[in-house]
MILUMLUM-341297 format. One record per residue (C-alpha): chain; x, y, z; residue in one letter. Coordinates in Angstrom, 3 decimals. Example, Ala and Ser with C-alpha at 12.3 -4.5 7.8 and 13.67 -1.06 7.14 Angstrom:
# residues 2
 chain     east    north       up resn
     A   12.300   -4.500    7.800    A
     A   13.670   -1.060    7.140    S
***
This chain:
# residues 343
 chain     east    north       up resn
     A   77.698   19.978  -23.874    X
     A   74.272   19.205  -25.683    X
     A   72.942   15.948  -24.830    X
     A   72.801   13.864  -28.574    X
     A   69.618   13.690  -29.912    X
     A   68.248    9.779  -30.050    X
     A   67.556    8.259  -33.775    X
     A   65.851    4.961  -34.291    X
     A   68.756    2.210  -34.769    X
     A   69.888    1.871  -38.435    X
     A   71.090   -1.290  -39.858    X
     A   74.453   -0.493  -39.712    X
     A   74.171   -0.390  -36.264    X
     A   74.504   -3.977  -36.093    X
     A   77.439   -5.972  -36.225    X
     A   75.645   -9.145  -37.986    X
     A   72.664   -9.573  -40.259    X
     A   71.001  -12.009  -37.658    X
     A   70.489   -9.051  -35.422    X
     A   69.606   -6.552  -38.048    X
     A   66.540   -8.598  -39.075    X
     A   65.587   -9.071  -35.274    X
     A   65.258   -5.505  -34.703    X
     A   63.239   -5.331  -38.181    X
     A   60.479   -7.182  -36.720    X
     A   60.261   -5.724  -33.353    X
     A   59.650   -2.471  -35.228    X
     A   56.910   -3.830  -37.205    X
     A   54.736   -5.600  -34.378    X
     A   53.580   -2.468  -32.974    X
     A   51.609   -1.536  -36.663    X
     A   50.488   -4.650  -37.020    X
     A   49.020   -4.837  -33.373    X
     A   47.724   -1.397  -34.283    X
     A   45.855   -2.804  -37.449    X
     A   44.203   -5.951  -35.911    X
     A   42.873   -4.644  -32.536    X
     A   39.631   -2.680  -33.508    X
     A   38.649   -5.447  -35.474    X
     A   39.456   -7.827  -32.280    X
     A   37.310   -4.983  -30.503    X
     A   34.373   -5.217  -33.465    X
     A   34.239   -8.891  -32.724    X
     A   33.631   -8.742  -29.481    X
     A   31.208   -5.900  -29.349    X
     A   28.890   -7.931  -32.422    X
     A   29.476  -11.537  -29.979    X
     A   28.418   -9.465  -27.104    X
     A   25.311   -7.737  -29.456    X
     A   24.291  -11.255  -30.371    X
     A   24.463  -12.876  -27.047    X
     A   22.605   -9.952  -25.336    X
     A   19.800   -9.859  -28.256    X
     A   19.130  -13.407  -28.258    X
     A   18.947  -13.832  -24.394    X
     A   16.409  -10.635  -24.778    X
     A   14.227  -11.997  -27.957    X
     A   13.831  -15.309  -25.482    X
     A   13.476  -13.614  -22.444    X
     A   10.749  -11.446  -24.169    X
     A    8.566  -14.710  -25.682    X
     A    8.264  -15.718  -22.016    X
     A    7.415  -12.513  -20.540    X
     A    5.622   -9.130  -20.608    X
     A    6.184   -6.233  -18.618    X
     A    5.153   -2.350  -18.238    X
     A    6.335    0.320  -16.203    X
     A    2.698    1.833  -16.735    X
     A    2.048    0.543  -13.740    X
     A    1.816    2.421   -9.843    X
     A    1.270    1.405   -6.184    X
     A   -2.644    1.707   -5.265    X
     A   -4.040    0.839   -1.389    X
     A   -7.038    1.764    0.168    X
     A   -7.628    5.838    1.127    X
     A  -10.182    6.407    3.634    X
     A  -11.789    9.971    3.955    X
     A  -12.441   10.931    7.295    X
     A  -15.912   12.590    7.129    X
     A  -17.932   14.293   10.049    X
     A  -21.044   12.973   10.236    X
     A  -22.681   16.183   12.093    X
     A  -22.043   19.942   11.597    X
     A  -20.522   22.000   14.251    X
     A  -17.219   24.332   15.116    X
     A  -14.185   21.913   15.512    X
     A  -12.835   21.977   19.384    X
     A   -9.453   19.465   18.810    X
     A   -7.564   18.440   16.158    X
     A   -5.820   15.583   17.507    X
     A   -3.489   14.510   14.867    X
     A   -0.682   15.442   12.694    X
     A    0.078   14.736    9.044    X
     A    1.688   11.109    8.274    X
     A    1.040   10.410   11.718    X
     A   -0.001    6.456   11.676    X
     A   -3.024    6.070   13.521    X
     A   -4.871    2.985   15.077    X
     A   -8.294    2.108   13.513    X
     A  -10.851    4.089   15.715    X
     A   -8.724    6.508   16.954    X
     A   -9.994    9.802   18.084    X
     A   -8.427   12.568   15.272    X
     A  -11.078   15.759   16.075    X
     A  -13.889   16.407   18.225    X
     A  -16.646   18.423   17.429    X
     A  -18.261   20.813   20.154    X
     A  -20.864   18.645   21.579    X
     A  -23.152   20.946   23.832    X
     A  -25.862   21.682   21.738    X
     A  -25.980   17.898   21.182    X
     A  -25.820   17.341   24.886    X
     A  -29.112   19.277   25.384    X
     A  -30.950   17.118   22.126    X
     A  -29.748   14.085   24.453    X
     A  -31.612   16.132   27.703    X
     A  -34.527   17.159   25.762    X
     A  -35.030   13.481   24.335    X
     A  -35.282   12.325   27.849    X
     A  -37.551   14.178   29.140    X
     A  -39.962   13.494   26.363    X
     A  -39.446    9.817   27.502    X
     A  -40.077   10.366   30.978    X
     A  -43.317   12.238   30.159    X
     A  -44.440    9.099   27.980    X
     A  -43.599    6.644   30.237    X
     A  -45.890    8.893   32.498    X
     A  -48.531    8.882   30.261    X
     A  -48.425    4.908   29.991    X
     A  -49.042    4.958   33.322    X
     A  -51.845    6.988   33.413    X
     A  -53.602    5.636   30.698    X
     A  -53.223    2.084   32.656    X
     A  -55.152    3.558   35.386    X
     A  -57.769    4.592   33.198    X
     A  -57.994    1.209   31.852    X
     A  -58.804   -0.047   35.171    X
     A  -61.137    2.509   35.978    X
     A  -63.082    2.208   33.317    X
     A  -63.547   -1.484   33.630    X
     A  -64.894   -1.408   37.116    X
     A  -67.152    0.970   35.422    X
     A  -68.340   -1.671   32.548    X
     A  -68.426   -4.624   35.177    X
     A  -70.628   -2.558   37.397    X
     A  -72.859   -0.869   34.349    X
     A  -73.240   -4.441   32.945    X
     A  -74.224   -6.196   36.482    X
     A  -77.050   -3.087   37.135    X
     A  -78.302   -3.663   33.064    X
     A  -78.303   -7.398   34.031    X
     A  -80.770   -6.730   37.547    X
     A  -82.717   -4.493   35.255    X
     A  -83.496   -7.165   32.588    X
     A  -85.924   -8.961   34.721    X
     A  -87.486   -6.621   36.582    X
     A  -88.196   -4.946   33.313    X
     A  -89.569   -8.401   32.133    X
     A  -92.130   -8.266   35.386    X
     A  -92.893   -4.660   34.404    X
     A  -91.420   -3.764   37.243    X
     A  -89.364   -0.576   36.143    X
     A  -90.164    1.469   33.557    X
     A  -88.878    1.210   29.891    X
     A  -87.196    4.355   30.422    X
     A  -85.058    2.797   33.522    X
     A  -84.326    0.186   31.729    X
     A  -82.661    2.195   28.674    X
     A  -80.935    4.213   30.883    X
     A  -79.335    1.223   32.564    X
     A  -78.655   -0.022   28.938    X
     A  -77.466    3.095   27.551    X
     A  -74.621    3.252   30.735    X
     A  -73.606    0.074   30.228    X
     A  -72.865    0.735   26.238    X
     A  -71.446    3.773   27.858    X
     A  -69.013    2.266   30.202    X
     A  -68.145   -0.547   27.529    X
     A  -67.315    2.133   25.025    X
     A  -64.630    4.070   27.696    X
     A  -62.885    0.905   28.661    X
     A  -61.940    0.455   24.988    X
     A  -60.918    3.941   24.012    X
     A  -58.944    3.455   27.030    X
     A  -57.875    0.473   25.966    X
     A  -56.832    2.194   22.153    X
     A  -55.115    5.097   24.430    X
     A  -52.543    2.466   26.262    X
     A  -52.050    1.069   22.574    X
     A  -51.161    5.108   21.155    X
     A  -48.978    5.961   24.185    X
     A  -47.079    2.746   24.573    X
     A  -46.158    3.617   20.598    X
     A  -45.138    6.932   21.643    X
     A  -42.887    5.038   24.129    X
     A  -41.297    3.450   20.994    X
     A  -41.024    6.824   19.427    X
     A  -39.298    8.608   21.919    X
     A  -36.824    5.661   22.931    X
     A  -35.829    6.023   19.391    X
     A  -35.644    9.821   19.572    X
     A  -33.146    9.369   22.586    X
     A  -31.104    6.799   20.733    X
     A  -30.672    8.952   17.435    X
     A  -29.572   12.214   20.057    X
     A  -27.301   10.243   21.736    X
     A  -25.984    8.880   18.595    X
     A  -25.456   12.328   16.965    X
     A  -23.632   13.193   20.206    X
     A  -21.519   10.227   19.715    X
     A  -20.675   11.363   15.909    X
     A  -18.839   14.726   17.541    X
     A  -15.709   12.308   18.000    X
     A  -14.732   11.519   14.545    X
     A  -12.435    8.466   14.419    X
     A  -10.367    6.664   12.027    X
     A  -12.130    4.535   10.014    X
     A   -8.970    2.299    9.494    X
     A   -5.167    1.467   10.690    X
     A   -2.615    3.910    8.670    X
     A   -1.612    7.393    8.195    X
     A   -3.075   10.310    8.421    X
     A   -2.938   12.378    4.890    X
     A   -4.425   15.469    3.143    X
     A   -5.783   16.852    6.706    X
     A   -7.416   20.392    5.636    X
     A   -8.874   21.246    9.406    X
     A   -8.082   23.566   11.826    X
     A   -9.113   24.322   15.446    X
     A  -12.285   26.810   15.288    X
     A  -13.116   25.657   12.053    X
     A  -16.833   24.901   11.310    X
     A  -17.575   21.998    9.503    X
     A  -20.536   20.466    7.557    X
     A  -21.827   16.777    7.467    X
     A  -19.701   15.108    4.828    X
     A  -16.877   17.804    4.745    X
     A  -13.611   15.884    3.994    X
     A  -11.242   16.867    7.010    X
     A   -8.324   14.201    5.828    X
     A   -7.918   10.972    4.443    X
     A   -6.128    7.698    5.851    X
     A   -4.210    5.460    3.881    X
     A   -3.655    2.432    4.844    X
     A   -0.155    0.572    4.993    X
     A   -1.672   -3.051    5.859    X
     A   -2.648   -3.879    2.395    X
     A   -1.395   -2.192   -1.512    X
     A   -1.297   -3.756   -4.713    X
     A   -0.281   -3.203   -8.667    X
     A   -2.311   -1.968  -10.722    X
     A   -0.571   -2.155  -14.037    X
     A   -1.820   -1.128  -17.093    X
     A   -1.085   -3.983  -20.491    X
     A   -1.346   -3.197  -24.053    X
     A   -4.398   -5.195  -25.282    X
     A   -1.343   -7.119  -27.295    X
     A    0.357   -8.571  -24.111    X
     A   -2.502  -10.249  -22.882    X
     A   -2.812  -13.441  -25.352    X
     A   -1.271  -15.576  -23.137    X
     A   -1.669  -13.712  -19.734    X
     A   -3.562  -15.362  -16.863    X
     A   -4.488  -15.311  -13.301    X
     A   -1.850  -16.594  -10.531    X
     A    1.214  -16.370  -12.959    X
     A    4.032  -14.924  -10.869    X
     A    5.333  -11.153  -11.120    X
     A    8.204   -9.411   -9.907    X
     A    8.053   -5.892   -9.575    X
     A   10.433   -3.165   -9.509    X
     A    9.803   -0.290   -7.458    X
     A   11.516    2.904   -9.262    X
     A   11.968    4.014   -5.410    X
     A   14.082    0.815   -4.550    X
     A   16.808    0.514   -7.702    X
     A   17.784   -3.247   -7.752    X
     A   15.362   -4.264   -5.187    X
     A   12.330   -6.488   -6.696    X
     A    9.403   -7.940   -4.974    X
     A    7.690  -11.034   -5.487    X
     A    4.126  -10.596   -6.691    X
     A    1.280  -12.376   -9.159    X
     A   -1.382  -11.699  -11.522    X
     A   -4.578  -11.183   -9.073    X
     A   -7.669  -10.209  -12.207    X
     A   -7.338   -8.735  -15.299    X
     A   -9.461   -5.906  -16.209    X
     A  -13.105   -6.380  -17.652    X
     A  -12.675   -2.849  -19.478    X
     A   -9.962   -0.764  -21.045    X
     A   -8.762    2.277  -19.116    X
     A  -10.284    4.578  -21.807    X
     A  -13.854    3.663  -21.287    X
     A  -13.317    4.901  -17.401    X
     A  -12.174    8.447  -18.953    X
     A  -14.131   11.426  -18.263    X
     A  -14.622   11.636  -22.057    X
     A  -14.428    8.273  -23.262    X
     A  -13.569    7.622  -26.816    X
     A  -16.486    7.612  -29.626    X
     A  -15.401    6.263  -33.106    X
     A  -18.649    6.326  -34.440    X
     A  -17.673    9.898  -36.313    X
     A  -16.070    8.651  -38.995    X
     A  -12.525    9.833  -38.148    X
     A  -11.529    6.272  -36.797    X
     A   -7.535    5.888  -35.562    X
     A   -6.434    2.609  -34.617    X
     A   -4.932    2.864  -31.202    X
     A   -3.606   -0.130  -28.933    X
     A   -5.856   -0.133  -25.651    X
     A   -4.236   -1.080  -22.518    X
     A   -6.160   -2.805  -19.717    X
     A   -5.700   -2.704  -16.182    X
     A   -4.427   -5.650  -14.329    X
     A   -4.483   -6.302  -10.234    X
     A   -1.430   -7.521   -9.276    X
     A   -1.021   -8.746   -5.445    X
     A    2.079   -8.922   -3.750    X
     A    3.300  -12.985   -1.859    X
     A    5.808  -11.708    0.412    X
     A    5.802  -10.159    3.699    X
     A    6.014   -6.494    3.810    X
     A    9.525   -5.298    3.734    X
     A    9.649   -2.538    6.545    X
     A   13.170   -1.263    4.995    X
     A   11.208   -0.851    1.807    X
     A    8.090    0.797    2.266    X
     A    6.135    0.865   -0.397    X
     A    3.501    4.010   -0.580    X
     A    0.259    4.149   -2.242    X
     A    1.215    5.965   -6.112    X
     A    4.658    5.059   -6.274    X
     A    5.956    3.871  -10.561    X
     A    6.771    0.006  -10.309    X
     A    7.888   -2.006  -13.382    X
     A    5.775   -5.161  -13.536    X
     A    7.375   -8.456  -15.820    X
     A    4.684  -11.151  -15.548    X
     A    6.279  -14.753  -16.372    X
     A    4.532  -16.426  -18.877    X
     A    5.479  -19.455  -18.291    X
***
């Protein structure tokens, strides 16, 4: 047998009015529910608008932020400070490092023998000093005994006793004698400053030897490293750069606008695009004394007639006041969001 089909109840259905005009209504709630709900829903989305627009409009004439704004920390190059064919490379990259740690050596043997060399021109000068000492001495037992015969010879030449030529000859080897003691004397004076000059000479070798270990100029990690076993390097050649994890800051760049009521010390957060929901406690450190544009390569000139009104933005320090989060690292270049508080 087919199964009857199912109608919606008719009003005969019912054995008394009462019940007819109950089952009326039930089928007209559903149409009216139908008609009132999306303007229940259109109520609640405009209460929700306004609530969310006014709690931004006040939020926003206490505060300014920027996500023009990145992670900055100090980079150190690591520079050699003497040519020469690289023996060890002692490091890898992002390997932390301790400040003054060994990364490369440089072959050091021809340095070695500028130390060698430098020492024995010392020990030849300090020879020389000595010698020119004994000279000293020699020639003035020569002027005391030159002056003592010149003295004997002034009174017997007074008695005519000697000659006039005796006596200038006794004269003449006592100027003599007088004059060698102080050339000798000048010579101790030249050689003792040769002394100097070669002490310093063996202090400069021995400090270009030291410069074949090239250290770490700070604490951090080791970065951009472009050097290779074998390699020869010049003075000044960068071999890698170290940043450093022990101090970063915010540099965040402002429109011109957003700076009325900005000041130093107002407290920061920042939001580090690395770290979603994570902020950071920071404040205002110093506000720029430029706009980023006059640091360009080729900085603006509106002196051409073709003038365009464009809002500058200024750099602004920002310091973090917490302790370094070591389950949120936070690397030099990373975008932050920076929303300073007004107050």
């Amino acid at each position: 047998m087919k199964q009857a089909q199912k109608r919606a109840p008719n009003l005969r259905d019912f054995s008394s009015p009462l019940e007819a005009e109950s089952a009326a209504k039930i089928r007209k709630r559903p149409s009216a529910i139908r008609r009132t709900l999306p303007y229940g829903i259109l109520a609640l989305v405009i209460v929700a608008g306004l609530t969310f627009g006014t709690q931004t409009v006040v939020f926003y004439l206490h505060h300014v932020e920027t996500d023009d704004a990145q992670i900055e920390g100090h980079i150190d190059p690591v520079l050699p400070k003497v040519p020469g064919y690289v023996n060890d490379v002692l490091v890898r990259d992002n390997e932390k490092v301790a400040a003054g740690q060994v990364l490369v050596r440089i072959d050091s043997r021809d340095f070695q023998a500028r130390v060698k060399m430098a020492e024995a021109a010392l020990d030849s000068t300090e020879a020389a000093v000595t010698v020119a000492h004994a000279n000293v001495e020699a020639a003035q037992s020569k002027r005391t005994k030159t002056a003592a015969d010149l003295g004997r010879y002034g009174p017997l030449w007074n008695q005519h006793v000697i000659s006039p030529q005796e006596y200038d000859a006794a004269k003449a080897a006592a100027d003599a004698a007088a004059a060698e003691y102080q050339a000798a004397t000048r010579q101790i004076t030249a050689v003792e400053a040769q002394v100097a000059q070669r002490q310093a000479d063996l202090e400069y070798a021995k400090l270009q030897l030291s410069y074949t270990m090239v250290n770490a100029p700070g604490a951090g990690f080791v970065s951009k490293k472009s050097v290779e076993v074998g390699q020869f390097v010049e003075a000044g050649q960068p071999l890698m750069a170290i940043v450093q994890d022990n101090d970063v800051w915010v540099v965040a760049n402002f429109k011109e606008t957003q700076l009325r009521s900005m000041r130093v010390g107002q407290p920061v957060e920042v939001e580090v695009d690395a770290y979603p929901g994570r902020t950071f406690d920071a404040r205002v450190d110093s506000i720029g004394a430029a706009t980023g544009a006059k640091f360009a390569l080729l900085p603006p000139d509106n002196a051409t007639g073709n003038f365009v009104k464009v809002v500058q933005r200024v750099p602004v320090k920002i310091v973090f006041t917490e302790d370094p989060d070591l389950e949120h690292p936070l690397r030099v270049g990373m975008n932050v969001v920076a929303v300073v508080d007004l107050g």
